[in-house]
Each structure stands twice: as C-alpha cells, then as structure tokens.
C-alpha positions as CSV (number, residue, x, y, z in Angstrom):
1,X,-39.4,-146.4,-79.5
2,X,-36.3,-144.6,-78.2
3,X,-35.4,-141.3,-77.7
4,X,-32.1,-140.8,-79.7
5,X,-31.3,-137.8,-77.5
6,X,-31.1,-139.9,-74.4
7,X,-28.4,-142.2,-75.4
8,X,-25.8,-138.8,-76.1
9,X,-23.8,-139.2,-73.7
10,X,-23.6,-135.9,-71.4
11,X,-20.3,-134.9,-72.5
12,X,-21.6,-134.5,-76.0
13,X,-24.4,-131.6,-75.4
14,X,-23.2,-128.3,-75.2
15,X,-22.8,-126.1,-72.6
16,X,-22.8,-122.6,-74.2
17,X,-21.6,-119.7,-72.3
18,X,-23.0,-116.2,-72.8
19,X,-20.7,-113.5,-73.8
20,X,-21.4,-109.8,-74.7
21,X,-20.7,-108.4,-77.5
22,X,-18.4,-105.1,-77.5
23,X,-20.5,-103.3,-79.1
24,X,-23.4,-104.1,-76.1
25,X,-21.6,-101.8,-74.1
26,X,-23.4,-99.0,-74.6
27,X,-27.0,-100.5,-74.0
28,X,-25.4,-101.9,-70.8
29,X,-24.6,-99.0,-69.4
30,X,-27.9,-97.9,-70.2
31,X,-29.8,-100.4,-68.6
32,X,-27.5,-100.8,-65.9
33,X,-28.4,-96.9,-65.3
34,X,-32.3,-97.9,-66.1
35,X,-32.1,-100.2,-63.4
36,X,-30.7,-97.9,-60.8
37,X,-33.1,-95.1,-61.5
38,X,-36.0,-97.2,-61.1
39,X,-35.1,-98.0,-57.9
40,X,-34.3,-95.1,-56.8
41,X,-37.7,-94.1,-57.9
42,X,-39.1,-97.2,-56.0
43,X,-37.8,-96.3,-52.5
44,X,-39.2,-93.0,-53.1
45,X,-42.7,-94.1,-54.0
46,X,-42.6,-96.5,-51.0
47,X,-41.2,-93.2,-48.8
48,X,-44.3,-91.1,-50.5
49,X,-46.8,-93.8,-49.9
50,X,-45.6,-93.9,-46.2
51,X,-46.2,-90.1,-45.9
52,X,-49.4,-90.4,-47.5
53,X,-50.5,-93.1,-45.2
54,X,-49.4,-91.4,-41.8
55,X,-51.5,-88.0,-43.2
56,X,-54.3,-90.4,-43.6
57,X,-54.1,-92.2,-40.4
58,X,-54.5,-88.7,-38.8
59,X,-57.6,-88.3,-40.5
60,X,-58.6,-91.9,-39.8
61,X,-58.2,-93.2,-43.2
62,X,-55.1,-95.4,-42.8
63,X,-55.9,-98.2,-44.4
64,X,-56.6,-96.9,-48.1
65,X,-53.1,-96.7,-48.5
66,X,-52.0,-100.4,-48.4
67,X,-53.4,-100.8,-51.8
68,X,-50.7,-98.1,-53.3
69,X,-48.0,-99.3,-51.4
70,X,-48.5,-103.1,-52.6
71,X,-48.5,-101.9,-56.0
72,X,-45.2,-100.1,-55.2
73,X,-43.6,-102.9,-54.1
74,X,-44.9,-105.1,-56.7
75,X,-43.2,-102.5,-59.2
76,X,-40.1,-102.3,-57.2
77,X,-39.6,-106.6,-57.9
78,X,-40.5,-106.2,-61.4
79,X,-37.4,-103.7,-61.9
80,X,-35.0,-106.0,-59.7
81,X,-36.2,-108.8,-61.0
82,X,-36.3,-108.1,-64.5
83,X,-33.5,-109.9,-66.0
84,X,-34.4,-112.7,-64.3
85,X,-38.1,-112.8,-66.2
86,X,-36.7,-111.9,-69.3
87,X,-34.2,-115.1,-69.4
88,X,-37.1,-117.0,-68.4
89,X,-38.9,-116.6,-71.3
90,X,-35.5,-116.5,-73.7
C-alpha cells in the first residue's frame, strides 16, 4: 500500500513562516528582558561559586564546590537555550 503523502510533489507542502503578532510585543520585550536578567544572574552565580571555591581551597575543601558550579552552568544553558527546547517540543 502507498503512502498518498509521498507522491505530493514538494512544491505542494507548505512552508509556513512564523510571524508575530503586534500585540506580542509586549511579552517580547518581556522575555527578551527575562532572558537577559537570567544571565546576568548566571555569570554572577558562576563568579559567587568561584569565590566560594577559592575560600574553600584555603581551608582545603576545594573540591565541594564543582557540584554548585555544574549546576550553575547547567542553569545558565537552560536560560540560553530555552527557545530552542521549547520549539522542540511545539
């Protein structure tokens, strides 16, 4: 049995194009600034973690710190990322 969907030829399935609505812009600008503030914050945790971790490494405890910086990171992707994961699942 055939697939009807593979004879179309390509010229016939549609390519839509996103467009944002005017009234988006608003919630735009918010996320754009939700974006920016969480990195922001990111770079500051990973500066805080670094801090923490060369107090630490005075007291010989250096290597509890890798732990809070991975999950830093981790976060930091999420946040740049995060358009990207959400139009995979779209």
């Amino acid at each position: 049995m055939q697939n009807s969907a593979l004879l179309l030829p390509l010229s016939f399935i549609p390519d839509p194009t996103p467009v944002v609505p005017p009234q988006a812009e608003g919630l735009l600008t918010v996320l754009d600034w939700a974006s920016g503030i969480g990195l922001v914050l990111g770079v500051l945790g990973v500066i805080i973690v670094g801090i923490g971790m060369v107090i630490q490494l005075r007291r010989g405890e250096g290597g509890e710190s890798i732990g809070k910086l991975g999950w830093v990171l981790a976060g930091c992707i999420i946040i740049t990322g995060a358009s990207g994961i959400v139009r995979a699942f779209v």
